[in-house]
N, C-alpha and C positions, 0 to 999 in steps of 0.2 A: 504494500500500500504506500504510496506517494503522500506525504505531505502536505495537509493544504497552507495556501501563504496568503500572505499580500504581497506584491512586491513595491516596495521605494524604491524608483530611479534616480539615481543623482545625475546633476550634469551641471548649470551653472549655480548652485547653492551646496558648493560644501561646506557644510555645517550641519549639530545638531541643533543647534540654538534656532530659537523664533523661524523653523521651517514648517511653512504653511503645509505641503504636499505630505510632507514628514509628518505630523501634526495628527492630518488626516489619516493618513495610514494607521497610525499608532491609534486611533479611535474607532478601527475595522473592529472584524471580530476576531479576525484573526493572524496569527503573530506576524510581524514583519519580517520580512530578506532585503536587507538595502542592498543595491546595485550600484556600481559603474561600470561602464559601457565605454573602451577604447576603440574606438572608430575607426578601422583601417581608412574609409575614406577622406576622412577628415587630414592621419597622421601621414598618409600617402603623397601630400600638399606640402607636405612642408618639408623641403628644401634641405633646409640645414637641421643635421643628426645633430648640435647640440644645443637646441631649439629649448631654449628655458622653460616655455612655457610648459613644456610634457614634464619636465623636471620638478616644476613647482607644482602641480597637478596630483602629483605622485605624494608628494611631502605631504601636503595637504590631506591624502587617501591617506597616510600613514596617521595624521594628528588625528583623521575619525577613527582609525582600527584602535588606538589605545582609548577612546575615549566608547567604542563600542566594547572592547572588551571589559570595561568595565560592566558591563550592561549583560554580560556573557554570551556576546554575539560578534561578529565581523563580517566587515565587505564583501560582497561576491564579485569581483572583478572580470573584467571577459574581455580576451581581446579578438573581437570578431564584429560584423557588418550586424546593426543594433538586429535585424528580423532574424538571422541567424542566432544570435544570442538567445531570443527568446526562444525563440524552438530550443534549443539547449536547456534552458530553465523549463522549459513544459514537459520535459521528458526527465527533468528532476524531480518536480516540485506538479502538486495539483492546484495549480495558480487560482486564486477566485479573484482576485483585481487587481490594476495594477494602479500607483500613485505617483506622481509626478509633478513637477511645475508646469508652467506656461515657459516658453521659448517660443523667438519672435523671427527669427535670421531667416530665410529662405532657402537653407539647406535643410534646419531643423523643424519645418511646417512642413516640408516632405516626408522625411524622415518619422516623425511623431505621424502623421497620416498615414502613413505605412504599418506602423506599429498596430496604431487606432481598427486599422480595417483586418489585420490579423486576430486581435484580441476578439474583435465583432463575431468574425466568422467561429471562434471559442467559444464565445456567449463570456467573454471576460469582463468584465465593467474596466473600461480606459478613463482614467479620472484626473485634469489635468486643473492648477490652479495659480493665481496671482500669486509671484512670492519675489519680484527682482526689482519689481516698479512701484511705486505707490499709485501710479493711476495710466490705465493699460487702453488702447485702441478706442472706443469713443465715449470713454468717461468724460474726456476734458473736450466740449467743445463749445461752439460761438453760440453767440445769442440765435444766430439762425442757423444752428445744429450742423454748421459745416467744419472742417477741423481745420485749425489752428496752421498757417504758415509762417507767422513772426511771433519769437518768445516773447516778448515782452506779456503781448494780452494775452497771451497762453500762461505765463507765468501767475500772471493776474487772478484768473479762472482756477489757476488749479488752487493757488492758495486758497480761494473764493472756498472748494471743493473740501478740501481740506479740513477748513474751520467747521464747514456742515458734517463729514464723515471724519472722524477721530479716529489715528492708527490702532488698527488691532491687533493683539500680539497673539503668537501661536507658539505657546512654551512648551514646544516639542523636548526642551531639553527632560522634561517634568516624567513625561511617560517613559515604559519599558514595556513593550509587550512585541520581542524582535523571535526569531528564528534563533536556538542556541546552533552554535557552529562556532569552529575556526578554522579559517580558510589565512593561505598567502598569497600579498601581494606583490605583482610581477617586480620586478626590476626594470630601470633601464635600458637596459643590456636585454630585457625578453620581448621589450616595445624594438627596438633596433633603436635606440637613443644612446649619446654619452652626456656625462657630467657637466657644464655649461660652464661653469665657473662664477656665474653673478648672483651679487647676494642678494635676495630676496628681503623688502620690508616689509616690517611688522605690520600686524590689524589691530592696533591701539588706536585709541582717540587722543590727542592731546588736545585736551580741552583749553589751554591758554593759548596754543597754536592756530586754532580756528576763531580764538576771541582777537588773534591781530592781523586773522587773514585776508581784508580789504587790506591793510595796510603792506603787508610784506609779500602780499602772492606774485607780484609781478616782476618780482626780481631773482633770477637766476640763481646768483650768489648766495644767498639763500636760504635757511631752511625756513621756509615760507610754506608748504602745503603740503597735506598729510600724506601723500603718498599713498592714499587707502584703494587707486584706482585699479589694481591688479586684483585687488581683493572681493571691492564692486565686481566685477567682470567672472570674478570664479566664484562669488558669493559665498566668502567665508565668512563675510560680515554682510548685517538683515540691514536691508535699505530703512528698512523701518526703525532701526533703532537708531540709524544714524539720523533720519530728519529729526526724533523727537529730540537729539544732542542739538542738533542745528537752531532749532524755536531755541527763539530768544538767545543762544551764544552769536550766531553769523547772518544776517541777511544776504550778503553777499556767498557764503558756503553754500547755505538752503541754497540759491541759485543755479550753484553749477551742479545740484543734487537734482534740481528740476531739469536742469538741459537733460538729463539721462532720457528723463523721461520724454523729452519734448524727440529728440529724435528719434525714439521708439514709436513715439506716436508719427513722425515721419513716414516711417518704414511701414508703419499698416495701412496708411492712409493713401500713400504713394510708392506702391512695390515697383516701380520703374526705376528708382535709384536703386534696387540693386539686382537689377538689370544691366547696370552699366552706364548708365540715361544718364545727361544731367537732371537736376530736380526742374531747372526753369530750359526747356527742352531745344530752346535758340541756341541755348551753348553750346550746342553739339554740331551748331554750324564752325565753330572755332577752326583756325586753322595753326596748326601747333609748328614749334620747327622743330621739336623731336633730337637734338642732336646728342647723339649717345655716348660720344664723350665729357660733353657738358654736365648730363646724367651721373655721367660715374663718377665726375671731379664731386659734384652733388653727395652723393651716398656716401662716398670717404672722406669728406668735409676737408676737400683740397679745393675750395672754389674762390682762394683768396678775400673772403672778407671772413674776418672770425668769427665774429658773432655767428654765423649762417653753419661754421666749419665746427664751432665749440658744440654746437645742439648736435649735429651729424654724429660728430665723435662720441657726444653722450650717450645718444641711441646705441647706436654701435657697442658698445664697451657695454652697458648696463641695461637695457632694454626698457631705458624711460628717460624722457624726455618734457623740462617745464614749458608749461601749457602757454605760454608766455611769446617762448623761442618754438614753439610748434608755428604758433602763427608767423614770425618771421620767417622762419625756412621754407614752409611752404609758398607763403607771396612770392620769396625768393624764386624757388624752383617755377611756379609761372607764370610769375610776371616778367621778371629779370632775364630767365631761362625761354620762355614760351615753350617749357614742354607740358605735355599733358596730365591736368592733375589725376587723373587715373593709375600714372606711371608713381605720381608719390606716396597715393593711399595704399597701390600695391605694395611699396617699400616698406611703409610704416604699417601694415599686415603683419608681414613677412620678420618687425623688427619688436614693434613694439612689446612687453611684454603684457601689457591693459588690452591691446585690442579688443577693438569691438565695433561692430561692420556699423554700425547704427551710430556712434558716435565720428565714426575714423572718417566715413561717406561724409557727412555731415561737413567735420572740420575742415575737409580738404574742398568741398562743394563753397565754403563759405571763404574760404583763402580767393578761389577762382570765382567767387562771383556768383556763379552756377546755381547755388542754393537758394534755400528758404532763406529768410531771414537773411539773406548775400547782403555781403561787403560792398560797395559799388563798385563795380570794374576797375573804374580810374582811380579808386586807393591801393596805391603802390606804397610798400612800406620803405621806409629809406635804412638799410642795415645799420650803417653811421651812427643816423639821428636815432635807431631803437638803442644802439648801444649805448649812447649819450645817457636817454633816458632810464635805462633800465639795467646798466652794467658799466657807470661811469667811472667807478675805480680798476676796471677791469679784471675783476677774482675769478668772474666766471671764464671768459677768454683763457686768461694766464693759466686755471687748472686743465683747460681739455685743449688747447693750442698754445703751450708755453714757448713755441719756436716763430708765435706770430710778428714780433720784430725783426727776424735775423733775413740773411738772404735767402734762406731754401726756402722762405716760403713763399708759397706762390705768389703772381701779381694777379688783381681780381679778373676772373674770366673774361668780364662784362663790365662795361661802366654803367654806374648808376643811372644816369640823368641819359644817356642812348637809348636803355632800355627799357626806362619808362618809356621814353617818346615812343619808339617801338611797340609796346604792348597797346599803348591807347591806340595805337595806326591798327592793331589786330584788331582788337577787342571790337574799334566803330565799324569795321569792314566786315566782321560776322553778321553784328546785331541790327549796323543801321540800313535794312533792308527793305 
């Protein structure tokens, strides 16, 4: 006789704290099997074997096994194609449901439909719920129920939203009623991965850091912002408990806590951004010059101005980058460059270790103009004058381009004041049609 279960899926909420999907599960009737699911399709993308993020992934799966053993249960981990896994788990287990979050990406509304329509043909209840956003697809919208293209009244609205619905907590940590088992989990070396070498930051709050973060977040140099964005994105840490820290410590943090939201609500509203589209679809008349040298000076942060070349080398080396110098290097790459912002967001994909297709579309859509809520075409940042403003003792330069005065380093690609003029001569030749 098979075992009947629930099954917990994990995927972007590792954690046992305040998990809504987890929550549920743990108040079935009967016991839980948490899951993760390593995705050949997903891990087959990616490029580089010592791609941190599978690395932090794993640590992460590791901080729940000691914290399920407490609980006298552990992970079932699976490295196979998610419909595969679960045939695998049915021929374990006598599954009666399965529990999950919401996932919003466009690989993962496949994927979960896939799931969904297997479970059906089971007679398995597929049970999926809000747990990464505080207000999901057309919670937040206009007075004339169409959804939100500039944050600002989106931001408005959602607060509005907010004060009416009070966050609910789901003290999944509370309950215990899991699957006894102990299972191991893979290595790197069993994913085909190696050791990365970057050190991963903590999921602490520093509450007097967010109390001076209008004041310090825009500068490089630094410690200015929590770093919590890698943590967001694998959801070690409950959105929810981060806004209720945000009331009354930060207006300005609550904010960049709602962009999460705001470009999720993007992605449901307008699935042609990730499609490849621009969001505002004239941009795709752009005509790029594409030059692949210019690119690589770009990515190795040899493009002779430093500021542009410090943020490069940051990615690079750490796999994070201040949100600050995100937006200069991108204006940089195409405005000054005119290559295609699709070529950057691939990069910072491929680099970053927060990725997250709903934020990364977004920032880069908004560098080029392209976007919701876009920058206007002809704001061209000026590297110089960012540096002036934002890194005038030069700390941040001197520590990831310390050879930026000597002769090896390069002279700048591009002049400033050419390639603006150049960019505004692209940009009126697309749009003014």
């Amino acid at each position: 006789m098979k075992n009947k279960v629930a099954i917990f899926w994990f995927r972007r909420d590792l954690r046992i704290e305040d998990n809504h999907g987890l929550y549920e599960a743990l108040k079935s009737p009967w016991p839980v099997l948490p899951i993760f699911i390593f995705d050949p399709n997903i891990l087959a993308k990616l490029s580089n074997k010592s791609d941190a993020r599978v690395e932090f992934i794993l640590a992460c799966l590791a901080r729940l096994n000691v914290q399920f053993a407490q609980r006298n249960t552990s992970l079932c981990v699976k490295f196979a194609d998610p419909l595969q896994a679960f045939h695998e788990l049915a021929d374990q287990f006598e599954i009666q449901a399965v529990f999950t979050n919401h996932d919003y990406e466009r690989y993962a509304d496949e994927r979960d439909s896939s799931i969904r329509n297997w479970a059906s043909s089971k007679q398995i209840p597929f049970n999926t719920f809000k747990d990464q956003v505080i207000f999901e697809k057309s919670e937040v919208l206009s007075g004339q129920n169409t959804p939100y293209t500039v944050f600002t009244p989106y931001s408005r609205r959602w607060k509005e939203r907010l004060s009416q619905h009070p966050i609910s907590q789901f003290p999944s940590e509370d309950l215990s009623n899991y699957v006894s088992c102990t299972l191991a989990l893979p290595t790197l070396h069993d994913l085909g991965f190696r050791e990365s070498g970057i050190e991963f930051p903590g999921n602490e709050l520093d509450r007097s850091l967010i109390q001076s973060y209008q004041a310090q977040r825009d500068f490089p140099a630094k410690d200015g912002t929590s770093r919590l964005s890698v943590h967001l994105r694998f959801g070690t840490v409950s959105i929810r408990s981060l806004v209720q820290k945000a009331l009354g410590l930060s207006e300005t943090w609550l904010n960049e806590l709602i962009w999460r939201d705001f470009y999720f609500n993007i992605l449901h509203h307008f699935p042609h951004v990730s499609q490849g589209s621009a969001f505002r679809k004239e941009y795709d008349r752009m005509e790029w010059r594409n030059n692949e040298n210019e690119f690589m000076a770009w990515c190795q942060g040899q493009t002779g101005y430093p500021i542009v070349d410090a943020g490069m080398r940051e990615l690079n080396t750490t796999g994070f980058m201040h949100n600050r110098v995100r937006m200069i290097v991108a204006s940089f790459l195409v405005k000054h460059l005119l290559i295609d912002w699709r070529w950057g967001e691939a990069y910072f994909a491929e680099k970053l270790l927060d990725f997250d297709f709903a934020a990364n579309n977004g920032g880069w859509q908004w560098a080029a103009g392209s976007g919701c809520d876009a920058a206007p075409y002809f704001r061209v940042f000026n590297p110089t004058l960012q540096t002036q403003k934002f890194d005038k003792d030069l700390a941040y330069i001197r520590k990831w381009v310390p050879e930026f005065q000597e002769l090896s380093y390069p002279q700048p690609i591009v002049n400033h004041e050419q390639a603006r003029v150049r960019a505004l001569a692209a940009y009126k030749k697309a749009l003014v049609r």
